[in-house]
N, CA, C and O atoms as CSV, one atom per row, in Angstrom:
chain,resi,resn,atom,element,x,y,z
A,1,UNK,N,N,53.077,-133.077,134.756
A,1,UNK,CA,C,53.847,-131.953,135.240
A,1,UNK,C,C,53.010,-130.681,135.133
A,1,UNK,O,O,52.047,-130.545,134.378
A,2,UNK,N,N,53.543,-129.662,136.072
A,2,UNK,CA,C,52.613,-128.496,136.238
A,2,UNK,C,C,53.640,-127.507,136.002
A,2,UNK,O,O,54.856,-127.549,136.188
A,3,UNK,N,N,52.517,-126.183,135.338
A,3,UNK,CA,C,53.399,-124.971,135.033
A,3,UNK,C,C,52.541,-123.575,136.392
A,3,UNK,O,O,51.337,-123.426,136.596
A,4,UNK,N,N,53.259,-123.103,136.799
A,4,UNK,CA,C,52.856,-121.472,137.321
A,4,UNK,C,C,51.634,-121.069,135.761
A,4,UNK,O,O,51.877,-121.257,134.569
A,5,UNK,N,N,50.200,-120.415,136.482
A,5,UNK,CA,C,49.515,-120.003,135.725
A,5,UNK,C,C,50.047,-118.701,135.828
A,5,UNK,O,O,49.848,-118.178,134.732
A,6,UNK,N,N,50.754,-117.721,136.749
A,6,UNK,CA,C,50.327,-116.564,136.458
A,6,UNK,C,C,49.733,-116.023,137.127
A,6,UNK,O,O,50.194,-114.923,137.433
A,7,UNK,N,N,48.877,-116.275,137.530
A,7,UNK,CA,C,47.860,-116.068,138.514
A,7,UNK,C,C,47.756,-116.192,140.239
A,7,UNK,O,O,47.706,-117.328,140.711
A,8,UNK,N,N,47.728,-115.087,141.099
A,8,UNK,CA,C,47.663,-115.593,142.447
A,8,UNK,C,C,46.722,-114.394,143.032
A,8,UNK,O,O,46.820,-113.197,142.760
A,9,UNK,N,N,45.800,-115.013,143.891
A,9,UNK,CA,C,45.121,-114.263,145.133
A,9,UNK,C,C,45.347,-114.497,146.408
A,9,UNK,O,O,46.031,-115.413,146.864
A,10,UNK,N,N,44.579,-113.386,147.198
A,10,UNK,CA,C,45.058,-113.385,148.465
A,10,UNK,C,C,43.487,-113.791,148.883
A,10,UNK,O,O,42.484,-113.342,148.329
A,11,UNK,N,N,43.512,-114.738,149.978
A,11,UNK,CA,C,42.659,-115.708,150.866
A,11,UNK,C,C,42.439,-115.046,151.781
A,11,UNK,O,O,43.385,-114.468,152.315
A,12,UNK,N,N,41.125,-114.893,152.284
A,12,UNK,CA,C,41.751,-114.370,154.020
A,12,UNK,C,C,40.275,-114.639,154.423
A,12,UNK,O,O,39.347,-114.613,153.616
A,13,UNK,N,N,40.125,-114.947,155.990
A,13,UNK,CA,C,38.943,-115.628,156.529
A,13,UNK,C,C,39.010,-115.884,158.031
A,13,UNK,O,O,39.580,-115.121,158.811
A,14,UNK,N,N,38.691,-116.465,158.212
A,14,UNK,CA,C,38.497,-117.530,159.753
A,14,UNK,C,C,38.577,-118.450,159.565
A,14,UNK,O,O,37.727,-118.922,158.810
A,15,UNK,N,N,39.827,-119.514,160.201
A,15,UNK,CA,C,39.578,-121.089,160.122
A,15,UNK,C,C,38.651,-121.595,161.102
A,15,UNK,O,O,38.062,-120.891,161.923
A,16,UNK,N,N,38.532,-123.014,160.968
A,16,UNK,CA,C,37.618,-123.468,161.956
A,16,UNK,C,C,37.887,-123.021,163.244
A,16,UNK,O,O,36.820,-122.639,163.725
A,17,UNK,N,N,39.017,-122.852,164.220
A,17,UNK,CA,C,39.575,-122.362,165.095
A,17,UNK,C,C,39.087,-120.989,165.428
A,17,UNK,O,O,39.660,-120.411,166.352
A,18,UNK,N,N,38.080,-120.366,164.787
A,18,UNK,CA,C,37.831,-118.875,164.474
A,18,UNK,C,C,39.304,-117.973,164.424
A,18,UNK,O,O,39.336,-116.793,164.771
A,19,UNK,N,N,40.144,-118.495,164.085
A,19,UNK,CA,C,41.346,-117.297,163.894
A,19,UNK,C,C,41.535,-116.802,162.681
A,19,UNK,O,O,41.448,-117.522,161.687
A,20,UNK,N,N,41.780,-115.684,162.625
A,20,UNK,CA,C,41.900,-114.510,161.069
A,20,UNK,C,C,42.928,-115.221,160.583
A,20,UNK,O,O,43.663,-115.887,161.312
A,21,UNK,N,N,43.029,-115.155,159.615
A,21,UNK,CA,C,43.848,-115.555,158.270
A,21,UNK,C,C,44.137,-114.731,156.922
A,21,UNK,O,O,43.325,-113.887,156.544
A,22,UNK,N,N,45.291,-114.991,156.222
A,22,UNK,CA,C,45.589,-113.721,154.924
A,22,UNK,C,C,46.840,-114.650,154.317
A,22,UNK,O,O,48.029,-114.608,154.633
A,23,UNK,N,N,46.054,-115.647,153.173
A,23,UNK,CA,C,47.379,-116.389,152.446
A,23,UNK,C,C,46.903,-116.095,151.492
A,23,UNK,O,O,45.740,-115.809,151.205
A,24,UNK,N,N,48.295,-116.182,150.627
A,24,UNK,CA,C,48.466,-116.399,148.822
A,24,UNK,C,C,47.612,-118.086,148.573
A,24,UNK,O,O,47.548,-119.079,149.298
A,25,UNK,N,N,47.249,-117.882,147.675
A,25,UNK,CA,C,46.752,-119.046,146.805
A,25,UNK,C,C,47.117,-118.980,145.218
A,25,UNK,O,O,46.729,-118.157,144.388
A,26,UNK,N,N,47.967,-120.080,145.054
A,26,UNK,CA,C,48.532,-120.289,143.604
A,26,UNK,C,C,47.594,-121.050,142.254
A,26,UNK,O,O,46.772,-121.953,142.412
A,27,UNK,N,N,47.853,-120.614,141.352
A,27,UNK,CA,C,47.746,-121.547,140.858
A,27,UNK,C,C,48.329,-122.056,139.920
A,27,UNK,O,O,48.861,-121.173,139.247
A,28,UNK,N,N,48.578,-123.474,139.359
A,28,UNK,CA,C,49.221,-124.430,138.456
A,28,UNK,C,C,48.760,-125.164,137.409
A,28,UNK,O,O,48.214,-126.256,137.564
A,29,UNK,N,N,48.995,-124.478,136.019
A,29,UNK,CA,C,48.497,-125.042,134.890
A,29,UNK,C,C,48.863,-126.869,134.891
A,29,UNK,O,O,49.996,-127.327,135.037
A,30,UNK,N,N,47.777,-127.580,134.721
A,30,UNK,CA,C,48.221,-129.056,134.549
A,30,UNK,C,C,47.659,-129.800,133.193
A,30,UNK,O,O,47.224,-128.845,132.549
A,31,UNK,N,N,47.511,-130.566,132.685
A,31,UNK,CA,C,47.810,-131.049,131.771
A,31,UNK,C,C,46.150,-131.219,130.965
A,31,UNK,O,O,45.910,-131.538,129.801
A,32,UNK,N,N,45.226,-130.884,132.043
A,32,UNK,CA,C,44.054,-131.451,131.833
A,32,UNK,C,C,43.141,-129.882,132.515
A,32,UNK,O,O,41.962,-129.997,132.850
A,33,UNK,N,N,43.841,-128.574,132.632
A,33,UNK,CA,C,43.198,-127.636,133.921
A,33,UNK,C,C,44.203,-127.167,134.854
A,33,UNK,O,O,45.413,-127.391,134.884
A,34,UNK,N,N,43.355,-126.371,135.719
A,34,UNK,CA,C,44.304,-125.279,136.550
A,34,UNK,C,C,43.736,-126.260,138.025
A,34,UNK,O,O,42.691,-126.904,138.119
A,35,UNK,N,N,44.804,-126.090,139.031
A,35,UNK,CA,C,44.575,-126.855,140.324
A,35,UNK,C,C,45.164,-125.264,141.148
A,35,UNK,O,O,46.147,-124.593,140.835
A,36,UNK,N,N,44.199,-125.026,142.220
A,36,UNK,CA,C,44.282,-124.157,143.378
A,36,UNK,C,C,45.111,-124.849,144.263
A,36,UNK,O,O,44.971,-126.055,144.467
A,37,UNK,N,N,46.025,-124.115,144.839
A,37,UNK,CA,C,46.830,-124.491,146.632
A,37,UNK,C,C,46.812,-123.441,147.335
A,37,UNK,O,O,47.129,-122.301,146.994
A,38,UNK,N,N,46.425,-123.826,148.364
A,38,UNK,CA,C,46.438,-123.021,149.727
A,38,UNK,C,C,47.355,-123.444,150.501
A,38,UNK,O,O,47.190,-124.639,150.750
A,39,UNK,N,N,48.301,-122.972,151.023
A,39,UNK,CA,C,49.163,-123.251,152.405
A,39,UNK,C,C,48.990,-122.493,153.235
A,39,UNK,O,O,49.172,-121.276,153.216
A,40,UNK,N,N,48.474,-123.409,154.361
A,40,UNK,CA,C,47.746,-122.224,156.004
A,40,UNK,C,C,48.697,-122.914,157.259
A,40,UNK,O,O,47.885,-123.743,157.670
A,41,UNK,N,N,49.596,-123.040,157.895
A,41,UNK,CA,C,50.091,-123.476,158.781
A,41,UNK,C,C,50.812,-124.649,158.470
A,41,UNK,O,O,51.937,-124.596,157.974
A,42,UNK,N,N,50.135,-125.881,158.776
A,42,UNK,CA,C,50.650,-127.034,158.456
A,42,UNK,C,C,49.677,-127.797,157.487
A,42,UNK,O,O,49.908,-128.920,157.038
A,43,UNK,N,N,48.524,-127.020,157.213
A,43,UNK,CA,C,47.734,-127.504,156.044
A,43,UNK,C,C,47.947,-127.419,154.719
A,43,UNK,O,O,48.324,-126.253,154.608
A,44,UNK,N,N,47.956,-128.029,153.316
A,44,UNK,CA,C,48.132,-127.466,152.448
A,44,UNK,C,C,46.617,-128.654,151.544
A,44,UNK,O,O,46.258,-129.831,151.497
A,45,UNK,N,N,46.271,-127.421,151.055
A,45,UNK,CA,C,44.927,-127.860,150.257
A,45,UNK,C,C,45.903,-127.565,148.804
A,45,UNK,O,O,46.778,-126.738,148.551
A,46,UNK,N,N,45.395,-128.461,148.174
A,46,UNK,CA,C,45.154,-128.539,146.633
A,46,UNK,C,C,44.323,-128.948,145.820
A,46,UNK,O,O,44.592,-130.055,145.353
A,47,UNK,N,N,43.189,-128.365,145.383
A,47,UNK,CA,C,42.013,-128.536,144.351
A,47,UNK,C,C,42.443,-129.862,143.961
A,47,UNK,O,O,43.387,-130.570,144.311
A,48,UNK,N,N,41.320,-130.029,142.992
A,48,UNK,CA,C,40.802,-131.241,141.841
A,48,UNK,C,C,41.210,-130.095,141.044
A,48,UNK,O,O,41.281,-128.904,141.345
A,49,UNK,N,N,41.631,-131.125,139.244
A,49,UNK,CA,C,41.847,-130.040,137.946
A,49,UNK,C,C,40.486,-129.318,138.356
A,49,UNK,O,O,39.799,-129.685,139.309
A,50,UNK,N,N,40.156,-128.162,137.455
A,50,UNK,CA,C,39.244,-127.321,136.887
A,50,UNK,C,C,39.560,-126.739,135.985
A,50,UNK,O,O,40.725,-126.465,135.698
A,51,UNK,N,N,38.248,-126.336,135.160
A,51,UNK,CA,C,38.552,-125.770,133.447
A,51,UNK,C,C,39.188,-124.435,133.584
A,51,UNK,O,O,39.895,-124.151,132.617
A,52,UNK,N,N,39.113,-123.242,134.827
A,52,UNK,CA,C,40.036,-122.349,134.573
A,52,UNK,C,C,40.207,-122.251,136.592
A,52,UNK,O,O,39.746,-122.928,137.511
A,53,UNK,N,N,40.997,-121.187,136.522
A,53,UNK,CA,C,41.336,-120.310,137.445
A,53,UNK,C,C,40.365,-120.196,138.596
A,53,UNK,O,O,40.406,-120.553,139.774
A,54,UNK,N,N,39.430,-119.542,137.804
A,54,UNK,CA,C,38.032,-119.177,138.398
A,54,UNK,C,C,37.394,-120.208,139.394
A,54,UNK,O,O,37.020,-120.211,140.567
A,55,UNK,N,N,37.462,-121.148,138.257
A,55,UNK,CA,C,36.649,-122.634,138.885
A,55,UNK,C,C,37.337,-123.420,140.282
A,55,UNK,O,O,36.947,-123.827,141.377
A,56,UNK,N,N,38.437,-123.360,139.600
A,56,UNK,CA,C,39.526,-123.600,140.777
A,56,UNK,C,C,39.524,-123.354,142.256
A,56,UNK,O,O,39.524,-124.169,143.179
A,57,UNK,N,N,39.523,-121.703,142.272
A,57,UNK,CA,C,39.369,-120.897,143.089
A,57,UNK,C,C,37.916,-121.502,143.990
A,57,UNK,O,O,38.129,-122.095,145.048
A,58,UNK,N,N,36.674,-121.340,143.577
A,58,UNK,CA,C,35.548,-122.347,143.582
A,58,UNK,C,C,35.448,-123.559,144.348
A,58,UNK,O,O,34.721,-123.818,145.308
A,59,UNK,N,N,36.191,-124.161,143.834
A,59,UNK,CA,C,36.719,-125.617,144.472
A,59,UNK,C,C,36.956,-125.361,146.022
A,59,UNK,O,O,36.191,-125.570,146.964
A,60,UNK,N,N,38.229,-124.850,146.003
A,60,UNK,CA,C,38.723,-124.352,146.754
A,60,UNK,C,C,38.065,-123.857,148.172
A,60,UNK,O,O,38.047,-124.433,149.260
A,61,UNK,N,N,37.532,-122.590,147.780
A,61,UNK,CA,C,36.308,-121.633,148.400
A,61,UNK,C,C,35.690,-122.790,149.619
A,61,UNK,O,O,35.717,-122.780,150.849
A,62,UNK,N,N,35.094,-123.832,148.519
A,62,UNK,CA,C,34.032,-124.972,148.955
A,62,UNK,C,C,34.422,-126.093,150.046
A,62,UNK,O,O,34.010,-126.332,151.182
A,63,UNK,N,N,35.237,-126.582,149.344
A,63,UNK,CA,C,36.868,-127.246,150.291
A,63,UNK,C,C,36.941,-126.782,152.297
A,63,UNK,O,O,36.985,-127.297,153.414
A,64,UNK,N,N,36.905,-125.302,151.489
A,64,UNK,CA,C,37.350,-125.032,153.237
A,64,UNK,C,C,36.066,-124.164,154.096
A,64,UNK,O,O,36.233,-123.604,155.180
A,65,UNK,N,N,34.903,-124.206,153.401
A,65,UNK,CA,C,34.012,-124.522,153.869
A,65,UNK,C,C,33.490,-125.339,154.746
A,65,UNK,O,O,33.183,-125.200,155.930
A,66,UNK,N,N,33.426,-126.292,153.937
A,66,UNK,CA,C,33.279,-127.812,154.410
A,66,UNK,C,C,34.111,-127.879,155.553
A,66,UNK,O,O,33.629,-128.627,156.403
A,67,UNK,N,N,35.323,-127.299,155.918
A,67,UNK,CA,C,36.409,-127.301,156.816
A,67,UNK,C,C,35.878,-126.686,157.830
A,67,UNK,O,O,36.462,-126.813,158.907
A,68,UNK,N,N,34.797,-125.962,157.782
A,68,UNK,CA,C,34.748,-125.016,158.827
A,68,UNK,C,C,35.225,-123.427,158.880
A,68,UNK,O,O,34.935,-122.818,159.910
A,69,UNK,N,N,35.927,-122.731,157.854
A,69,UNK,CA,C,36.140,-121.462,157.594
A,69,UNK,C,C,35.061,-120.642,157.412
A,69,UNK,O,O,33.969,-121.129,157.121
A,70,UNK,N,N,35.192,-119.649,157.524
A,70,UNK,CA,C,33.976,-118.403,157.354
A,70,UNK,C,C,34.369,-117.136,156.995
A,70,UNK,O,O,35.502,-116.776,157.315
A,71,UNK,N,N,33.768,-116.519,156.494
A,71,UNK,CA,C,33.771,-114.888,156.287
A,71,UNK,C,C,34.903,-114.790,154.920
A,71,UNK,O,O,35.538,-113.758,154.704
A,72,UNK,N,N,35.022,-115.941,154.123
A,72,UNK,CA,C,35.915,-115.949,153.335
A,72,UNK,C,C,35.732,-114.902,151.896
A,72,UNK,O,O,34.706,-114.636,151.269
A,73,UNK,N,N,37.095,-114.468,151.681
A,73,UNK,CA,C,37.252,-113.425,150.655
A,73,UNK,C,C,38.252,-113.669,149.748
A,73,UNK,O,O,38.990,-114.568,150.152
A,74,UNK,N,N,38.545,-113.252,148.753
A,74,UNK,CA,C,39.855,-113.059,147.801
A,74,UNK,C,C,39.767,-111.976,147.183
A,74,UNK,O,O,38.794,-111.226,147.258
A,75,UNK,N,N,40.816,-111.771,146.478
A,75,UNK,CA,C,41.409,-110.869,145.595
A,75,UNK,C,C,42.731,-110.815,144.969
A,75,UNK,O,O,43.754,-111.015,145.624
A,76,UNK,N,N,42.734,-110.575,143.832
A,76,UNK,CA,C,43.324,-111.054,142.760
A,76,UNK,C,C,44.484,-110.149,143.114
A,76,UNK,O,O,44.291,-108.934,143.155
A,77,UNK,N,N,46.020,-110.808,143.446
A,77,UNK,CA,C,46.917,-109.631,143.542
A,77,UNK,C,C,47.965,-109.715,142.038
A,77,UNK,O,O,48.784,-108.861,141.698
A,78,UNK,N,N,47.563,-111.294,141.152
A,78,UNK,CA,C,49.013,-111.466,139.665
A,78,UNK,C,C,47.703,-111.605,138.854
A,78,UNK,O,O,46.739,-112.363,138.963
A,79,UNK,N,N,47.909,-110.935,138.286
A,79,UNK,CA,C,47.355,-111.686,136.428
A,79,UNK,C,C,48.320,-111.619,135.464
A,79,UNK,O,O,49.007,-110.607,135.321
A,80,UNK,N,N,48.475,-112.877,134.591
A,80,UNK,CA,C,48.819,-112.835,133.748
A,80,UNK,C,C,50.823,-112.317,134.132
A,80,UNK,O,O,51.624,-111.679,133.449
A,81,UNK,N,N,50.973,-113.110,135.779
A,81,UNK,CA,C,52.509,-112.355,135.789
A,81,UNK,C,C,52.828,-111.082,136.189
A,81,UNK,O,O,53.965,-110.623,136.081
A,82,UNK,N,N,51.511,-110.240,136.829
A,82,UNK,CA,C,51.918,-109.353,136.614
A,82,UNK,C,C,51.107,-108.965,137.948
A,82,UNK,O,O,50.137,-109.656,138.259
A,83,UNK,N,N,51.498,-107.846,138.755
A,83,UNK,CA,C,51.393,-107.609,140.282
A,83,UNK,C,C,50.413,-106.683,140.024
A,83,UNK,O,O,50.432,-105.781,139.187
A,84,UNK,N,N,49.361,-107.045,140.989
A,84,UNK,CA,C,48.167,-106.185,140.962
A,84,UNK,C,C,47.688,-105.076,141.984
A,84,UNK,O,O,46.737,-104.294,141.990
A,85,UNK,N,N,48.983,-105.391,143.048
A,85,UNK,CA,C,49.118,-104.567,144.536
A,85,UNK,C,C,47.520,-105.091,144.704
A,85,UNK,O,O,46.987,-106.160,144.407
A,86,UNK,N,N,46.899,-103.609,145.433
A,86,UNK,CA,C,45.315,-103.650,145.805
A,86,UNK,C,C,44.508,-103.232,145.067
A,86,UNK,O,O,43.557,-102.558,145.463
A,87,UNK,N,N,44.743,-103.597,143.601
A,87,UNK,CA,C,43.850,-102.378,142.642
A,87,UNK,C,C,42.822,-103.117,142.628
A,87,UNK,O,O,41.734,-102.554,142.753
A,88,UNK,N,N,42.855,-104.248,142.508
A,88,UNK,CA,C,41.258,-105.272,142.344
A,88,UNK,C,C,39.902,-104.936,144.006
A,88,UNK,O,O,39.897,-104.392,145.111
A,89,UNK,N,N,39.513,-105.268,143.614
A,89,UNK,CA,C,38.110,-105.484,144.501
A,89,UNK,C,C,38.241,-106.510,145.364
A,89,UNK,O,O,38.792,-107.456,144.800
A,90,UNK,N,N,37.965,-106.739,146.527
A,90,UNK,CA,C,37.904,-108.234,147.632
A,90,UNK,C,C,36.510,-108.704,146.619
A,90,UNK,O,O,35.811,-108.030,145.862
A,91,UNK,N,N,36.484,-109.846,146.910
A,91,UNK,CA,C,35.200,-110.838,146.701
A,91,UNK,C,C,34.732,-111.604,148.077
A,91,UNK,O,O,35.445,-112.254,148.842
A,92,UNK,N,N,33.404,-111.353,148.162
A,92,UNK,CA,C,32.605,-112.067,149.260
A,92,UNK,C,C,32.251,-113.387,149.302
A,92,UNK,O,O,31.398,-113.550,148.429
A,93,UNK,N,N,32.494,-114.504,149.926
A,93,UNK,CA,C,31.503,-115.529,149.833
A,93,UNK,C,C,30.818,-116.161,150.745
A,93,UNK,O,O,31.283,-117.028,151.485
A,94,UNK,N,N,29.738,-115.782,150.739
A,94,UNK,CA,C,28.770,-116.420,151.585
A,94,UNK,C,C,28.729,-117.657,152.512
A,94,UNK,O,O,28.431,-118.739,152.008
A,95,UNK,N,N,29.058,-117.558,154.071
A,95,UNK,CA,C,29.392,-118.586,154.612
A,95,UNK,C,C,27.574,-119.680,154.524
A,95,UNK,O,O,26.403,-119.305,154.572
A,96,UNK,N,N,28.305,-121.262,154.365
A,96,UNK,CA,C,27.087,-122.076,154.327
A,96,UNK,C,C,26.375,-121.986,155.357
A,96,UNK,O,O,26.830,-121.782,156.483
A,97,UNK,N,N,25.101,-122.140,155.060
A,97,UNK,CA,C,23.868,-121.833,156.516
A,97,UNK,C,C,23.909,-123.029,156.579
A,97,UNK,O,O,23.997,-123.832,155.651
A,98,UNK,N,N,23.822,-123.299,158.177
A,98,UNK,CA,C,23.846,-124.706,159.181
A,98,UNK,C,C,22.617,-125.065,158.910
A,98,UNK,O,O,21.913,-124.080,158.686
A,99,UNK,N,N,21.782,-126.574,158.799
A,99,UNK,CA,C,20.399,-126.863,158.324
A,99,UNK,C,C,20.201,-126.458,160.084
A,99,UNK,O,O,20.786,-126.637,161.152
A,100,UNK,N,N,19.104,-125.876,159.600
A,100,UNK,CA,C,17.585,-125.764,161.020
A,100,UNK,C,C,17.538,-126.618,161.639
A,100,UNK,O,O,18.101,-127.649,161.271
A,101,UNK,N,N,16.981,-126.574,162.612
A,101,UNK,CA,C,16.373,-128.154,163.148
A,101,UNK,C,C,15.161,-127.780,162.673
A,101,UNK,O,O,14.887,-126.873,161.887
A,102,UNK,N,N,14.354,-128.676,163.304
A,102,UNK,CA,C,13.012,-129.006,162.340
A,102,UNK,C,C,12.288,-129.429,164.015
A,102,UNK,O,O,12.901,-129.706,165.046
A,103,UNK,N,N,11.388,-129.378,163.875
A,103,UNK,CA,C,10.694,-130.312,164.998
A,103,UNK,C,C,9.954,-129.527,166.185
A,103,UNK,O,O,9.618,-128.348,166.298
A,104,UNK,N,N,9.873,-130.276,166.750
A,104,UNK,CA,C,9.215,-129.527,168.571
A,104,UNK,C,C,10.461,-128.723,169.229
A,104,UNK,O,O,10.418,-127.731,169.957
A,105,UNK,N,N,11.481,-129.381,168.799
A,105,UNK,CA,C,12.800,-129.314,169.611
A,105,UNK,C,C,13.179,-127.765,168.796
A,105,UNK,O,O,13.279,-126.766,169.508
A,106,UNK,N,N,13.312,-127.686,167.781
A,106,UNK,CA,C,13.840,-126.510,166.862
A,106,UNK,C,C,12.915,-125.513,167.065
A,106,UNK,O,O,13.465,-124.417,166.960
A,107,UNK,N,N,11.256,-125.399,167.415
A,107,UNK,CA,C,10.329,-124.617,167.643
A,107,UNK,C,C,10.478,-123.765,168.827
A,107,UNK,O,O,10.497,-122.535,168.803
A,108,UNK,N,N,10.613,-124.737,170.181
A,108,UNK,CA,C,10.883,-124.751,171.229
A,108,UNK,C,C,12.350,-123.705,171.624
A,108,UNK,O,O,12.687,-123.065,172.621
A,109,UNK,N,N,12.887,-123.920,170.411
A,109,UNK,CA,C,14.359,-123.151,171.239
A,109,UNK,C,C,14.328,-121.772,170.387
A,109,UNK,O,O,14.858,-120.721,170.747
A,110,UNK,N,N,13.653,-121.966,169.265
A,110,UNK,CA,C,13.281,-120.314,168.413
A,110,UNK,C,C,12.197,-119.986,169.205
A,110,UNK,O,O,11.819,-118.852,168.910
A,111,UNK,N,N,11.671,-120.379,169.900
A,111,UNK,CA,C,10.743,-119.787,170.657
A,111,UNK,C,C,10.983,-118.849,172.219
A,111,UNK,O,O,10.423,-117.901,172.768
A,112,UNK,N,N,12.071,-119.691,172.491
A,112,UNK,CA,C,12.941,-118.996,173.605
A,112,UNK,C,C,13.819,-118.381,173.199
A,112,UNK,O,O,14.347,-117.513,173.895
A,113,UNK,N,N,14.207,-118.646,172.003
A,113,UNK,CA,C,15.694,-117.273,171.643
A,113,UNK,C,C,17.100,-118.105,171.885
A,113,UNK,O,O,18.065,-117.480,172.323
A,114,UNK,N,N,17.198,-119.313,171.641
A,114,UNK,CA,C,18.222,-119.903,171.985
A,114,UNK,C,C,18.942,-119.519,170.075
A,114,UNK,O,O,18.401,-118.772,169.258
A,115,UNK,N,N,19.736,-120.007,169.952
A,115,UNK,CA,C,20.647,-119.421,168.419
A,115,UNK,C,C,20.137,-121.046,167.922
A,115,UNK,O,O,19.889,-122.022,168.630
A,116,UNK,N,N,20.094,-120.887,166.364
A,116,UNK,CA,C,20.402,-122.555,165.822
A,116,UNK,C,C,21.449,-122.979,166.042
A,116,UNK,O,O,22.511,-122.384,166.225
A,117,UNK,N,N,21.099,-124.564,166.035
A,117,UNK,CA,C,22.010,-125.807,165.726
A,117,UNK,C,C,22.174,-126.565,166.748
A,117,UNK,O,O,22.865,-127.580,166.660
């Protein structure tokens, strides 16, 4: 069984779809760690345990990466229960770089100005 940590940020990004986005993400003390959820439409992500909040969040981040999201941010709006409006800072995270190509073929198209991938 899971308890409310207390804790919630606000998500906001591009899904794979490139459309803007701005959800709450919870999280839930469990027996072993804190588990992140996201609910975006008809998706709902929920982490693996992690040792806190932080890590969670992390998970998470990575999760919808892998999904195809970009330009992703948070910010902390509860701690500890308690409403944070906009006083916190956004956080940045670095969308994953697509591998290069490599080759004649990858030379060839940086050579003309075509974009990677």
């Amino acid at each position: 069984m899971s308890d409310p940590a207390g804790e919630k940020y606000q998500l906001a990004g591009f899904d794979a779809r490139e459309r803007g986005f701005n959800r709450p993400v919870e999280f839930e003390q469990t027996s072993s760690g804190y588990q992140a959820t996201l609910r975006y439409e008809t998706t709902r992500i929920v982490t693996p345990d992690a040792p806190s909040t932080t890590d969670a969040l992390q998970q998470l981040i990575a999760i919808l990466q892998q999904q195809g999201y970009t330009q992703l941010r948070s910010q902390q709006s509860y701690r500890d229960g308690l409403y944070l409006g906009s006083q916190e800072l956004w956080v940045e995270y670095p969308d994953r770089q697509a591998p290069s190509e490599l080759g004649l073929l990858g030379l060839l198209k940086k050579w003309m100005g075509y974009p990677p991938g």
